[in-house]
N, C-alpha and C positions, 0 to 999 in steps of 0.2 A: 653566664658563669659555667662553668665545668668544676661539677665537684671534687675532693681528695677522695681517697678511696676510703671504702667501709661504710646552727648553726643556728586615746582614752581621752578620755575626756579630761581637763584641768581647771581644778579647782582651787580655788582663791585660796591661801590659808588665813589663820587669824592673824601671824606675824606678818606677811605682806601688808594685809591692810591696815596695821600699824605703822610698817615701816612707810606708807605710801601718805598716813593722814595730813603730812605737814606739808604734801605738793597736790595740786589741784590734781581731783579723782579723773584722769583722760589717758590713755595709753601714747607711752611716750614711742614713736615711731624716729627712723632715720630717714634727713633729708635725701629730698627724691635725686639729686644732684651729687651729692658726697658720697664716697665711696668710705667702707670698712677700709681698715687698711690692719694687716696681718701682718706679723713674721714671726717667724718659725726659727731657733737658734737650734742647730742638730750637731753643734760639737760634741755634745754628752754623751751620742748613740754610744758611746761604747760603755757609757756606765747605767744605757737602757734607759734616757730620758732625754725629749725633748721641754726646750723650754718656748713658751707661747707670749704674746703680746700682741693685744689688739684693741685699735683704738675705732668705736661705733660713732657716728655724729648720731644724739641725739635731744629730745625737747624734755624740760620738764615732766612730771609722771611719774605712773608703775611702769617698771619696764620689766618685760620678758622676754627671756632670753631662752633659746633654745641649741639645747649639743643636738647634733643630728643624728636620727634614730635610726630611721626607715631607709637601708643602703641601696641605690640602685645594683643592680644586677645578686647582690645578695638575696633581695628576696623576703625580706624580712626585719625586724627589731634587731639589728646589729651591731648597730652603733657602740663602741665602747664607753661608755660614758663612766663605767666604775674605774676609768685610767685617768680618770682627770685627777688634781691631785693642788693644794697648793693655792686654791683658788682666791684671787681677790682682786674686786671690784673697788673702782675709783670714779668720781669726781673731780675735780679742781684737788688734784693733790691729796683729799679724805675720801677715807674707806668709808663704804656703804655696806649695810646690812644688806646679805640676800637670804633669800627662803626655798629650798628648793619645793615643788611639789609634791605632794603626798601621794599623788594619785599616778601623775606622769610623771614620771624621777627624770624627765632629760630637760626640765623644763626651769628655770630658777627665776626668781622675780627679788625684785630691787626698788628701792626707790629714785626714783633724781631729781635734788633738790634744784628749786627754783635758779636761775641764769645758766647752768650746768647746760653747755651745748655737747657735749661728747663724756663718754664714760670711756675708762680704761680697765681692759681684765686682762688679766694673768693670770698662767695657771703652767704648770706642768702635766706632760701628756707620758705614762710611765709604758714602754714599748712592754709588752708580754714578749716572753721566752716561751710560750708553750706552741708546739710545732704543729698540735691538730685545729684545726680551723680556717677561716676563711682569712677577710684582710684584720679582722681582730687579733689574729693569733701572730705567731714570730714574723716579723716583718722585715727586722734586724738583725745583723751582726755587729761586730768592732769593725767589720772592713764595707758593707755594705748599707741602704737602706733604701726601704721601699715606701715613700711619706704620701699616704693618704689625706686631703687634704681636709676631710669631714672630722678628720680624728684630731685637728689639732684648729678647733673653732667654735665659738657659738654664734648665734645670730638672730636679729630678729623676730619672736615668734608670729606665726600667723600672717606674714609676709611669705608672698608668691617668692620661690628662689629666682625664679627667673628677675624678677625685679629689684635684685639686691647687691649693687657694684661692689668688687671686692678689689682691693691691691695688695697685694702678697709678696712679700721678699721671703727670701731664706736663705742662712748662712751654715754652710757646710763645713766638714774637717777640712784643711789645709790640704791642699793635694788632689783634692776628689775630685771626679769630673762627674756628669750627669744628663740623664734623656729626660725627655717630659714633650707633651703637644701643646702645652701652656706658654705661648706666645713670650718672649723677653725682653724686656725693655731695655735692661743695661745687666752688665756683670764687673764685680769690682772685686776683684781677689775670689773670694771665698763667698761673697756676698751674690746673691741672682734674686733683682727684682723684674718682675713679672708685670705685664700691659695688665693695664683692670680689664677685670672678667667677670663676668656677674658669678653666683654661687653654685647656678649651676653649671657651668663650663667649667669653674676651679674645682668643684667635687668631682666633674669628670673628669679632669688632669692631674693624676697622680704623677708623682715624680721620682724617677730612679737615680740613685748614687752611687760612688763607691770609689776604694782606693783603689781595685783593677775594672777597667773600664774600657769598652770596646764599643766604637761605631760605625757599622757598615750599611752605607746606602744601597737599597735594594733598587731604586730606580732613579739612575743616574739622569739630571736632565728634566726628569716631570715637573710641571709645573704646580703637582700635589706630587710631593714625593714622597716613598716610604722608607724604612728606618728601621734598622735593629739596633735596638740597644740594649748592652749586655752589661751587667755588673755580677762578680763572684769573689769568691774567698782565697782565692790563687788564679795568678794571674792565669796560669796554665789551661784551667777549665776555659778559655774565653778563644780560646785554638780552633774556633770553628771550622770544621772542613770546607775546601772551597765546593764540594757538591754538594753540598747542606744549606751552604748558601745560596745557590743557583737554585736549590728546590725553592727556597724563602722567596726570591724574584720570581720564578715561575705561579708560586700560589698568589699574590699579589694579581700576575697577572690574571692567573685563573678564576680571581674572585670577582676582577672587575666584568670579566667576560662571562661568568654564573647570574651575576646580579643585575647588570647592562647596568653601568654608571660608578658613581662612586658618592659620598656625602660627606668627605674629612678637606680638610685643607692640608695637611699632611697624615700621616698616619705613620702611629712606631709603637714597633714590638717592643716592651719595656719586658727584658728575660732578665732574670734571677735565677744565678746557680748556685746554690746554695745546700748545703745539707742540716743547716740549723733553721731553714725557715720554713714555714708550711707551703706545702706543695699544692699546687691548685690555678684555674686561671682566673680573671674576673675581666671583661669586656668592658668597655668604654670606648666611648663614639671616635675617638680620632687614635687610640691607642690602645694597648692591652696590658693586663698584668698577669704577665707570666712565669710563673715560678715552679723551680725543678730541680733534682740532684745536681750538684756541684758538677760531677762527669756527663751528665746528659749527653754532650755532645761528643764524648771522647771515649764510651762506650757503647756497642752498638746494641745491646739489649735497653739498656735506659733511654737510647737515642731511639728505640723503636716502638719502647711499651707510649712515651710521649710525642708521637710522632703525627698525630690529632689535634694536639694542644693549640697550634699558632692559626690552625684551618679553621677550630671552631672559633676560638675568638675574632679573628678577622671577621668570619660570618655577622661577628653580632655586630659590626658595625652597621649593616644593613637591617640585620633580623633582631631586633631590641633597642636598637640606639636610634634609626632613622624611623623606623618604624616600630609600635611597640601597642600590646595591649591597653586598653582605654585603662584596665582597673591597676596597671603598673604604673602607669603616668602621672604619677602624683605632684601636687605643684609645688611640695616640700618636704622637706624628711620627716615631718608628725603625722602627716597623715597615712592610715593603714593602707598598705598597698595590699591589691583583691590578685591570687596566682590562678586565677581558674584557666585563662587562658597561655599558661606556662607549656601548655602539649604543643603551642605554636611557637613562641620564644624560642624554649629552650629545645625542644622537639625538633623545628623544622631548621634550626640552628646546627643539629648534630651531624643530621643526616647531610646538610652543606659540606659541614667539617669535614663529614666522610668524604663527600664528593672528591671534594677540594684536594685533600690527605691522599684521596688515587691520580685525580689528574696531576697534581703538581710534582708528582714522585716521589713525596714526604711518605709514599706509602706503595711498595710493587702491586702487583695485581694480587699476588698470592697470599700478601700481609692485607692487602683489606679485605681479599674472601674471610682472612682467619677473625680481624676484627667485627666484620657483621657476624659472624657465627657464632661467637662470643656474645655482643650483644644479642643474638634472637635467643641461644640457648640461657640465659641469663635468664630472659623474659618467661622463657616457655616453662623453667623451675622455680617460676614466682609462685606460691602456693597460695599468697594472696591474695592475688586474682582471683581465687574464687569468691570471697567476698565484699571484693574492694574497686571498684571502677578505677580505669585511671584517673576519668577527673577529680577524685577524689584527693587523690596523690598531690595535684595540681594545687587545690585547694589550703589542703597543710601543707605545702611545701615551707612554710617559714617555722613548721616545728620537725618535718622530716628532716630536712638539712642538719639537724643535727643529732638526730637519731643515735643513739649506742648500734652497733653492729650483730648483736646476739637477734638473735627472732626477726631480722630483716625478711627472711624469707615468707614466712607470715605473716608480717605485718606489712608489708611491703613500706618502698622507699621513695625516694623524689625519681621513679620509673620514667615517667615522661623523657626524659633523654634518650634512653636504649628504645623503651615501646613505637616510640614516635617515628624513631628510626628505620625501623622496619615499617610501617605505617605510612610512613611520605617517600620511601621505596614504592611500596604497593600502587600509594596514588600516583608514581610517576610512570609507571608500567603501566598503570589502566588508563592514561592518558595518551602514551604512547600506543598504547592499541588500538583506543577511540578513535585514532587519526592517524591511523596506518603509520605512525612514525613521524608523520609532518611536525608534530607538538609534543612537548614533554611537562615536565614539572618547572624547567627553568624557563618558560614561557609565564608562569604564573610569577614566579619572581620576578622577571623581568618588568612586568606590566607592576606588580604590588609595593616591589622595593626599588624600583630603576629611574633610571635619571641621574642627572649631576649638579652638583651645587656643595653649597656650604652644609654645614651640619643644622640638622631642624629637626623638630621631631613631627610625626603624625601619628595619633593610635587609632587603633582600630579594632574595630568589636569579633565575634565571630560573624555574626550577618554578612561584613565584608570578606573575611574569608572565603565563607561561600561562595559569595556573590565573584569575587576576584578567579574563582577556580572554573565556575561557569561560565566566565568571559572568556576560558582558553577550551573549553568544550562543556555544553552541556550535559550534567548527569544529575543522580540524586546524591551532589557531595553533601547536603545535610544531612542524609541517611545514614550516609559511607561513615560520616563523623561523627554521626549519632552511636552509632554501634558498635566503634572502634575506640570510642574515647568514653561518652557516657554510662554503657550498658556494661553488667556483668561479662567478662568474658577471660573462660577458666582458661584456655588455648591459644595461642600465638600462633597465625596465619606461617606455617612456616614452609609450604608448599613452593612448588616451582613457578606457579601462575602469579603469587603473592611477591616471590623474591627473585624475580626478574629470570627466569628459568634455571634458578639452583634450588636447592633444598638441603636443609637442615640433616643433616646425617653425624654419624659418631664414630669415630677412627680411634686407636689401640697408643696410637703416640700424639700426644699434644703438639699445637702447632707453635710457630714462631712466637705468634702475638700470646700464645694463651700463657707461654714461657716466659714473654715477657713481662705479661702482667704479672704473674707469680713471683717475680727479683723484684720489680718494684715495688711492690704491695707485702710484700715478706711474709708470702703466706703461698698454703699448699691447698690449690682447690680442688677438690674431690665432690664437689656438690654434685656430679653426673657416675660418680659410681656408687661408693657403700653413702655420699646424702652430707659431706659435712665438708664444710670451710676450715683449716688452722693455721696458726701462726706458724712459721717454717722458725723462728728463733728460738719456742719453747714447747711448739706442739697444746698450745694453750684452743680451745673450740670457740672460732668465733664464730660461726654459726652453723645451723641446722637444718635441712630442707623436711619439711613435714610430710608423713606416710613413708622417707626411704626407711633405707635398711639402718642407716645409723640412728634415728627417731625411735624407728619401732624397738632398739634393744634398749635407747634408755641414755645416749646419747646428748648430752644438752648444753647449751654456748657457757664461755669461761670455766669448763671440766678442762683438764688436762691430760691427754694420752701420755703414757710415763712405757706403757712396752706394749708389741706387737707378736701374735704369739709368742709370748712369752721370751720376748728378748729386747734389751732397750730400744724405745723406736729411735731410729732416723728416718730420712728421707727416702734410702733407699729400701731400707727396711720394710717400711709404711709400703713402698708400690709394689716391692717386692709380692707381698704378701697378698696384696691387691691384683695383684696380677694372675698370681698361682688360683684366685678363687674359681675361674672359670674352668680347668682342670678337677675342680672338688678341693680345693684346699679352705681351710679353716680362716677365720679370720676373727679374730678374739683379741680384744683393746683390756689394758689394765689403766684402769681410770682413775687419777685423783681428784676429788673432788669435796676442796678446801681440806678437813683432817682427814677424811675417810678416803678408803681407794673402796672398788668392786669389779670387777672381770666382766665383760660384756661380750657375749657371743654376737654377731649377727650374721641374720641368714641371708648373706648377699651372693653372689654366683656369677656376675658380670664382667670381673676384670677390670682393666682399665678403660675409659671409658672418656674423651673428648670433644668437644663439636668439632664439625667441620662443615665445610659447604660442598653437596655433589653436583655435578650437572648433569639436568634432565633434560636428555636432548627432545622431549614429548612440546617442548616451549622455546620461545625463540630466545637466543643468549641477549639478555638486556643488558647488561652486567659489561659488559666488555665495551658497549654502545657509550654508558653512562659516565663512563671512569676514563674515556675517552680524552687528549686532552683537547680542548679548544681555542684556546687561546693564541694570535698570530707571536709567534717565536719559541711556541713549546713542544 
């Protein structure tokens, strides 16, 4: 996953085991033979509900039934289960009493009286409109939809998903057309029913809709082909440039030549452009869920601040989906999934993206110096790090994800993305030096994540890490990862030997990327000169770097700047002023802060102030080596 910017045990009740007294006390299971069989009616999307029916075989018994919690690539207890709505459970034509859980609320038990071979549930799944969050949050419009398949089922509990045959139909608006990597068995107007797939291939097949709908084949002719498929709110956003889409064929190819191999039987970019839906991507093994401003591709700063997006998700179909942490691989959505080794997942997943994002052309050379810059200097004003490991980060990741954005900087965030970045940079330079250049970093992937075949998964512990980075040269990589990822450390390697012979340096004008995270993100970052993050809509503080100059006057997240020396702020006002302080000029914020204002001096003297990357010619240029492309026809 790529985040947006700025997510138990079960106990019996006393009603269960009343509703259960009048059918022999044994847990009613579904034959090993019969499949669930699902559908999904998503005419409603536009009144923000889908409606559900699904028929389980199953035997006399308690039965329990579980909404699915624990979301792959989320990370966490995701599951929306407070959108289920309408719920009821059947028999032979009579409703059944259920009970939900007290303890584990995604869990609900039932009776099924004697001869009862199959229960029938329905329920409505009520789509959220709110646009911050992952695949819980806007999913929908009246023109488009993005159907997770987790969010509209329950199943079995305590059954391995792997071993849980599902058949899924689902009926769309009239008109709509639709991508998905979920195999099709037939389609009849409006209706597309779906090959059985056990629960977990359908949970990793989400499916894209919509009334404007676009698909272009990236690799004409493969016999694993890939696939954009696009859905938006005017047809006009779907205008993809034809050199936009040559990069989307070129990183395809780039990825299979990074990774040596592939693991989808096809693969499709499922893009969302959209400005009502949450922005964000989430990875799955044969596809991606990509969602982005409506103009993404018909502006060139939104087309550049997301120009990352499609490199890191493809990555995880290697880096997560075929290969993935032991403590991520859970063999159902109840049980807790362990993030400690997310600095690998999502880590060595980024620094691919980057890779990928320079060789495929999704990114010039000049736009990923400004992107890693970005990312080191991030890391290097993490104030956290001084008492927070990264693995630490790794470990709550399933409560940072959704972290408020004030005190980020001290309290640090789900870092393993940017840290890690810089980090498996480092190791691919000291790899390439151990071996005069003969070996890199994609040596290690090639041997960890490579090969070709159908999708499968293998997890793997850190031991194998190590072990896999030693197989491409000998060193102390537990050390290396012991002290870069475990150990305190207040400072980000930002040297020219660490960052492939650039270095972390600060220029007077922001770069392209830092420009364009700033339109994206609708905020004004200044955390490298007077210390603080704002919104660019209201000048509202969303956060604060601790010790700068804006901390030390008094400076704190959700205050509001209302004027700058003493004239209302704007944007240019704000740099104005910012600029003149290296000259001796003043810089004095008038603060609201809920009823009260107060005038804040600070003694800053810097100017403006931006990363950028220099080159030290004292090191050999890796950089240019790295981002190289590779791949035969690019």
């Amino acid at each position: 996953m790529i985040p947006r910017p700025g997510a138990s045990t079960i106990a019996l009740s006393a009603l269960a085991l009343l509703l259960a007294a009048a059918v022999p006390a044994r847990a009613a299971a579904p034959t090993s033979a019969a499949p669930i069989r699902l559908h999904v009616d998503a005419r409603d999307v536009g009144r923000h509900v889908l409606h559900v029916r699904e028929t389980l075989p199953v035997s006399a018994g308690t039965l329990a039934l579980a909404y699915p919690k624990w979301i792959p690539g989320e990370h966490g207890p995701t599951g929306p289960v407070i959108e289920m709505a309408g719920l009821r459970i059947e028999a032979g034509g009579r409703a059944l009493d259920w009970r939900r859980d007290d303890v584990d609320m995604y869990v609900l038990r039932t009776g099924v009286p004697k001869g009862a071979d199959r229960v029938d549930v329905a329920f409505d799944f009520l789509l959220n409109t709110e646009k911050s969050g992952y695949s819980f949050a806007s999913s929908s419009t009246p023109n488009l939809l993005l159907l997770s398949w987790n969010q509209v089922l329950v199943y079995p509990a305590g059954r391995p998903s792997d071993a849980i045959p599902f058949e899924a139909d689902l009926t769309l608006p009239e008109g709509w057309s639709y991508g998905t990597a979920l195999p099709v068995r037939s389609a009849d107007g409006s209706r597309i029913s779906f090959e059985r797939a056990s629960l977990t291939t359908l949970v990793d097949s989400p499916v894209l809709a919509g009334r404007h709908f676009r698909h272009v084949d990236l690799t004409p002719g493969d016999p694993a082909p890939a696939s954009l498929e696009m859905a938006s709110d005017d047809a006009a956003a779907l205008a993809m440039p034809d050199s936009v889409v040559a990069r989307c064929r070129s990183l395809v190819r780039e990825a299979e030549a990074f990774f040596g191999g592939r693991h989808f039987r096809s693969y499709h970019f499922l893009v969302t452009l959209s400005d009502y839906t949450a922005h964000f991507g989430l990875e799955h093994h044969e596809s991606s869920d990509d969602r982005m401003p409506e103009r993404t591709y018909l502006d060139a700063t939104l087309g550049r601040s997301a120009s990352g997006l499609l490199a890191h998700e493809l990555s995880h179909s290697w880096n997560g989906k075929y290969r993935r942490p032991a403590g991520l691989a859970t063999p159902d959505y109840g049980t807790p999934m362990k993030g400690e080794m997310l600095w690998v997942y999502e880590g060595l997943t980024n620094y691919a993206g980057w890779v990928l994002a320079g060789r495929s052309g999704m990114r010039s050379f000049d736009e990923s110096l400004g992107d890693l810059a970005l990312e080191a200097a991030m890391m290097e004003y993490d104030r956290g790090r001084e008492w927070r490991p990264l693995d630490d980060t790794a470990v709550e990741a399933q409560l940072l994800y959704g972290a408020r954005g004030g005190g980020a900087s001290w309290r640090r965030g789900v870092d393993f993305y940017r840290e890690m970045t810089v980090v498996w940079l480092e190791a691919d330079g000291l790899i390439r030096r151990l071996t005069d250049g003969a070996k890199s970093l994609e040596d290690f992937c090639h041997a960890f994540h490579g090969g070709t075949g159908g999708p499968e998964l293998r997890p793997y512990t850190r031991a194998d890490v190590v072990k896999g980075l030693n197989a491409v040269v000998p060193y102390d990589w537990d050390g290396f990862l012991r002290e870069r990822v475990d150990e305190l450390r207040p400072h980000l390697a930002t040297d020219a030997r660490s960052m492939g012979g650039w270095t972390l340096g600060w220029s007077d004008t922001a770069s392209s990327m830092q420009r364009a995270s700033n339109e994206a993100h609708h905020q004004i970052d200044e955390r490298w000169s007077f210390g603080a993050v704002l919104s660019a809509k209201d000048f509202t503080v969303q956060d604060v770097v601790p010790g700068s100059a804006a901390a030390d006057a008094g400076l704190a997240p959700d205050q509001v700047i209302v004027a700058v020396n003493g004239r209302s702020v704007d944007a240019d006002a704000l740099h104005d002023a910012i600029r003149a302080t290296r000259d001796g000029g003043p810089l004095e914020l008038l603060v609201r802060d809920g009823e009260f204002f107060r005038t804040l001096k600070l003694g800053y003297s810097g100017g403006l102030r931006y990363p950028v990357l220099r080159r030290d010619p004292s090191q050999p240029d890796l950089l240019h080596a790295i981002l190289a492309p590779e791949a035969a026809g690019n």
